[in-house]
N, C-alpha and C positions, 0 to 999 in steps of 0.2 A: 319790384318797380325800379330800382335802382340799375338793375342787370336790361330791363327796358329801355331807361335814359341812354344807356352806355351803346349799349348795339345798334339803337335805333339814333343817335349822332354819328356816329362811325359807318355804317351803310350811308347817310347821306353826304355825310363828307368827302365819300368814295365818290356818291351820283356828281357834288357840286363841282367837287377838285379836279377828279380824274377824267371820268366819263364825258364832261363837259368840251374838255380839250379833245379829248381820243373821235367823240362825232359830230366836231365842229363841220365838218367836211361833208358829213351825210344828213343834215339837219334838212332836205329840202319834203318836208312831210307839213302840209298846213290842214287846218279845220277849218271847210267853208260854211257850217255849220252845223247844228245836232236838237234834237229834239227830244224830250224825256212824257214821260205816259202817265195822262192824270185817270184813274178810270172814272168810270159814272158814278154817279150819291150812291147806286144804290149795294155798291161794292163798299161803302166806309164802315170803319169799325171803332165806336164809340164806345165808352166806358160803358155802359146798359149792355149793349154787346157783348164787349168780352166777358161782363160776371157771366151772363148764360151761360156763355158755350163752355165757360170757367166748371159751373159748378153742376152742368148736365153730362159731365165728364167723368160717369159713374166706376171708372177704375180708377180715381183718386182716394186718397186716405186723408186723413190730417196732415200729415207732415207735407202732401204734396199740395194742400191746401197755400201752406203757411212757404213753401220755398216760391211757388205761384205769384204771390201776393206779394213777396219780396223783391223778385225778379220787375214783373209789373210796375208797381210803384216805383224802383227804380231805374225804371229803362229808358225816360227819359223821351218818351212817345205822347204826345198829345190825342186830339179827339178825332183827327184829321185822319189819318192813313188807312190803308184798302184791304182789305183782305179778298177771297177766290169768292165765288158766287156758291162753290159747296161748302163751305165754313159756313157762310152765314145762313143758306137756307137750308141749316142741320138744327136749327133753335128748336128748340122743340121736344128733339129727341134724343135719345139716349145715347146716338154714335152720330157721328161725326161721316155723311156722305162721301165715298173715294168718289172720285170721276172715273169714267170712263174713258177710255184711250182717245175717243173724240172730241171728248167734254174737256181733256186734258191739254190735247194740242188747242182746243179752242181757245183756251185760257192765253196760251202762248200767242197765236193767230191775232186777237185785242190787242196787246199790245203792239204787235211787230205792226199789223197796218194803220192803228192810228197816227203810230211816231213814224213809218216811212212817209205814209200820204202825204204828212206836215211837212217832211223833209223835202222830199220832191216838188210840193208844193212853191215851198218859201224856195226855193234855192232854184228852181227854174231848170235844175237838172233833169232830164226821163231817163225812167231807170233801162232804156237799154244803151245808155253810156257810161254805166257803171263796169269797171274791168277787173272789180276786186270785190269778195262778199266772204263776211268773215262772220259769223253766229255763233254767240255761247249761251247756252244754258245748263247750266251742271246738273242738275237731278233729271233732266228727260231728253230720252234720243231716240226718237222712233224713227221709223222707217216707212216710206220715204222720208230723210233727215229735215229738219223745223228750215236749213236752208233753200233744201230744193223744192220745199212747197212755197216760199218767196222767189226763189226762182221764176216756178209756174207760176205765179201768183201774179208777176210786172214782166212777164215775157223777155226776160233777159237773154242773154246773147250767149248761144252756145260756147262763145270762149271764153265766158268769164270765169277769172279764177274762184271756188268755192272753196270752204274750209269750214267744217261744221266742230265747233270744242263741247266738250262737258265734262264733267268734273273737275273744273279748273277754281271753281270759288270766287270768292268773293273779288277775285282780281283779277278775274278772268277781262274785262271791257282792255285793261292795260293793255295782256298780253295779245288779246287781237289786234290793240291799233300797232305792238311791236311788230307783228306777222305785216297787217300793212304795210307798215314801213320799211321792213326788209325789202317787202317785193318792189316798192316804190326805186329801192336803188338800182334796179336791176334793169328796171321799163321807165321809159320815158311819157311825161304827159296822160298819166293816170289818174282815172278816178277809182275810190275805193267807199266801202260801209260797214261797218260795223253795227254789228245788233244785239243787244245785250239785253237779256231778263232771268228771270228766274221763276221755276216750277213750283209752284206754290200749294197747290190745291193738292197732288197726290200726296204729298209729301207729310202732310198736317201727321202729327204724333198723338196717337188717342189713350198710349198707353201713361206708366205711371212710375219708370223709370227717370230719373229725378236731370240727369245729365241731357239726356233726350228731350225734355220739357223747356228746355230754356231757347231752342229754336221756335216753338210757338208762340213764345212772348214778343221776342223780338224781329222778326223776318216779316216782309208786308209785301203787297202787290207792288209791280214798277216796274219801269225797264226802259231804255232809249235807243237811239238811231241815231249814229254820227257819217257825217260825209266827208273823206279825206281825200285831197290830191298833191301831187307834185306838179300838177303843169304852171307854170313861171304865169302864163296869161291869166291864171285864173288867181295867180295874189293878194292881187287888190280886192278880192272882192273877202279873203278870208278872215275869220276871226283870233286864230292861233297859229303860231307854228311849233313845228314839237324843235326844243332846243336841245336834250340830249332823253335817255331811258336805259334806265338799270333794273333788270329782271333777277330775283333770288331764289331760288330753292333748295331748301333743305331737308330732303326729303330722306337724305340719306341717311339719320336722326329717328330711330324707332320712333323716340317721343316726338318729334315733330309731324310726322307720317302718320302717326295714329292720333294728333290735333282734333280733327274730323272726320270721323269714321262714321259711313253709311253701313249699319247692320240689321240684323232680328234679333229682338229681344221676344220673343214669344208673343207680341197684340200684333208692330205693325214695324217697318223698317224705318230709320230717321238714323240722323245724326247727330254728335253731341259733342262739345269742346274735352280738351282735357291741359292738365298743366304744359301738354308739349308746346306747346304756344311760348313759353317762356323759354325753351330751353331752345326750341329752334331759333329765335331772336339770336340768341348766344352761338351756337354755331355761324349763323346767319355772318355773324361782326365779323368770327375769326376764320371763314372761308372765305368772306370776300375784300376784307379790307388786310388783309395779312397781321393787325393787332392785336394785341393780348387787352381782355378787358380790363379796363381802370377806370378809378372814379377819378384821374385827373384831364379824362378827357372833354374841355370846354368847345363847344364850337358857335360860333353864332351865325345861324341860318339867316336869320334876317338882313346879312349885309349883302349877300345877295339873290335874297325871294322876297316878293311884295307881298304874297299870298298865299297862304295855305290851303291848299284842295285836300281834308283829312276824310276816307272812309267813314261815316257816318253808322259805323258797326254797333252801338253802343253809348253809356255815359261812359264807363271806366274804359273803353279804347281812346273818347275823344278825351278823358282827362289824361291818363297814359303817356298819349301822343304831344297831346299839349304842354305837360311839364317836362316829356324829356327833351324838345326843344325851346323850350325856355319862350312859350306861347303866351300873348295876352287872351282877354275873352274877346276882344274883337275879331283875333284873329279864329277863336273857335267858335265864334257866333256861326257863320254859314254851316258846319256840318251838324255846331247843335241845335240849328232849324231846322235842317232838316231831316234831322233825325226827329224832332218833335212835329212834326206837319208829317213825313210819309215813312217815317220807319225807316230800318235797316229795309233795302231792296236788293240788298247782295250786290253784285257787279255794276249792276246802274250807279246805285248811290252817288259815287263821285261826280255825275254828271248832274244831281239834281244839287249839288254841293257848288258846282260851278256855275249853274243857273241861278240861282241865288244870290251870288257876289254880282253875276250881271245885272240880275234884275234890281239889284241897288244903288243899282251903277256906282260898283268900288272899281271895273275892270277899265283901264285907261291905256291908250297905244305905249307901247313898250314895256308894260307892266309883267314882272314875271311869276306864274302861279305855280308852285310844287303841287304834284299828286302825288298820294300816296293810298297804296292798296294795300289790303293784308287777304291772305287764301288759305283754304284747307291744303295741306300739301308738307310743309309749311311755305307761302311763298311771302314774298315781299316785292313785290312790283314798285316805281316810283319813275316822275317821268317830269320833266319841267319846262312849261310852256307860255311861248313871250306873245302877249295879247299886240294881234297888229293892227289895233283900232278901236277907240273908245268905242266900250260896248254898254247897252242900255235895255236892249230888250226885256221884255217883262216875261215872256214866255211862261212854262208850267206854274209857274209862280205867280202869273198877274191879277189874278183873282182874291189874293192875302198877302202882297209881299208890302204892303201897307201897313197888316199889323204886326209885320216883325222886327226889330226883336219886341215884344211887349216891354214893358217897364217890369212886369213883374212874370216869370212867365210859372205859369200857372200849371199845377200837377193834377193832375183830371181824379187819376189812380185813388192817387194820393187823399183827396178831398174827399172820393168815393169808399175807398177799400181802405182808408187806414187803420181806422176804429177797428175793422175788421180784424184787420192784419194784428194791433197790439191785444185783443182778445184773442186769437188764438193761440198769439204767443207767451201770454199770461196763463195759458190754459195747459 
């Protein structure tokens, strides 16, 4: 944790100190707005839920029982979040339903035209004045690619630039709105979109591989759609402007490279952490900031960021992240809501992270939010944006952003599977 604090101060003292002055100049990238994807009831996954598909998960043993139950109870997930429509109508039986190639894109398809429509919608924009179309989804890339069936989908304009990503991870939304932004320096009076989710359904893990299983706890349906432009006319109407953006990889890090490896273990293909996550952080410091690590490195982010926009990965990312820059819980309330309301959603997340602060209205004109992403790879993305107008909307959140934070907030898991949990660990 310590080698956490140290590198993950040091990368942002690079984004605040250096990076801030070096793209004072090319800062003209705003968000006229974004929309995030709540799915339908009949996609949520409640405690009753997951013991099912938990314990109908007939390649399990005990021990995979007892690290399940562990993970679970600690992840930090309430009653609220979605899972794929083949997860849940597998209750029943013995394995766990793949999709098929149609059922798979369809999954994707949900999300991208609810949150375009909304976009398009509220913003008054038609998408064939969109000049830029950016799509990540890391686990699925078929063919025709998930962008050029939105393409066809809003009849967009033969010269719009496209760019389809996968395997980019959890920070994959970052690096598209970087790709944006680039091209934004180059064109004048652009609109651009990003579309972010993640492949959820093929992906489910059935076997009983212990590294592999802690993707199924944590990962949930979600995804959004953000609208960016550089045209000067269309300012006033925007909600953010990007102030600077530091992209990291350290890929070149066996251990960070093999972080998240998609393979076969003899049932079914998935992914699963490993300690390189730590060790890339450590590179991470001393390839980009040129320092040797030390624990006498203090920095205080707060003097100048209002806000924290943290990946919403986890409890131990957002405690992690939270002590090594020396965070209150106010300031980790929005990612541990929504962590607890929709799960980890991979590349979205940060956007249901920043809906959240709006729809509390903490976000006030001139107010400045850090994001920060973490990726398979190893990457570390981070990018910091000054709110250009008190913002309030209630958006994916207006439905519960009333009962958040509870007073006490409440472990579903916990109350359901504990007793469980300390029998078979007595056992």
């Amino acid at each position: 944790m310590e080698l956490f604090l140290i590198t993950i101060a040091l990368l942002l003292s690079s984004l605040l100190l250096k990076k801030l002055y070096e793209q004072r100049k090319n800062n003209n990238c705003h968000i006229l707005d974004y929309a995030c994807f709540k799915p339908s009831e009949d996609h949520k996954l409640d405690t009753d839920l997951c013991g099912e598909i938990i314990t109908e998960n007939k390649n399990l043993g005990m021990d995979d029982y007892k690290l399940i139950l562990k993970i679970v109870i600690g992840s930090g997930i309430g009653e609220g979040s979605y899972a794929p429509r083949n997860i849940i109508s597998s209750r029943g039986s013995e394995n766990v339903h793949f999709p098929s190639r149609h059922e798979a894109i369809s999954e994707m398809e949900e999300c991208f035209y609810a949150t375009l429509d909304e976009l398009f919608s509220k913003s008054g924009i038609s998408p064939s004045n969109i000049d830029v179309l950016v799509v990540n989804v890391s686990m699925l890339s078929p063919s025709p690619s998930l962008s050029a069936r939105i393409i066809s989908r809003y009849k967009m304009r033969e010269d719009t630039k496209v760019y389809n990503l996968s395997g980019m991870g959890c920070s994959a939304s970052l690096i598209s709105v970087d790709i944006v932004r680039n091209i934004f320096k180059r064109h004048k009076k652009m609109l651009g979109l990003v579309v972010a989710s993640e492949s959820i359904g093929p992906n489910w893990y059935p076997g009983n591989e212990k590294s592999m299983l802690v993707s199924n706890c944590l990962f949930r349906s979600g995804g959004c759609s953000i609208l960016l432009t550089n045209n000067p006319e269309l300012r006033h109407r925007a909600k953010f402007r990007l102030k600077c953006m530091v992209r990291t990889h350290v890929g070149a890090s066996d251990d960070a490279y093999e972080c998240a490896m998609r393979r076969e273990d003899g049932v079914r293909y998935r992914q699963g952490p490993s300690k390189g996550r730590i060790t890339g952080f450590k590179n991470n410091d001393n390839n980009k900031s040129g320092a040797s690590a030390s624990g006498s490195v203090q920095v205080n982010f707060k003097a100048g960021v209002d806000h924290f926009c943290l990946h919403p990965g986890g409890t131990a990312v957002i405690k992690g992240v939270g002590k090594s820059l020396g965070l209150s819980q106010h300031d980790l309330e929005p990612a541990r809501m929504t962590l607890h309301r929709f799960g980890n959603t991979s590349s979205s997340g940060l956007w249901y992270v920043l809906g959240y602060m709006e729809a509390k209205r903490r976000l006030r004109e001139r107010d400045r939010v850090l994001m920060i992403g973490f990726g398979s790879g190893f990457k570390c993305n981070s990018c910091l944006w000054e709110v250009m107008r008190d913002l309030e909307e209630r958006n994916v959140w207006g439905d519960c952003i009333d009962e958040y934070p509870p007073e006490t907030l409440v472990n579903p898991y916990l109350e359901k599977y504990g007793w469980v949990n300390k029998t078979l660990m007595a056992g």
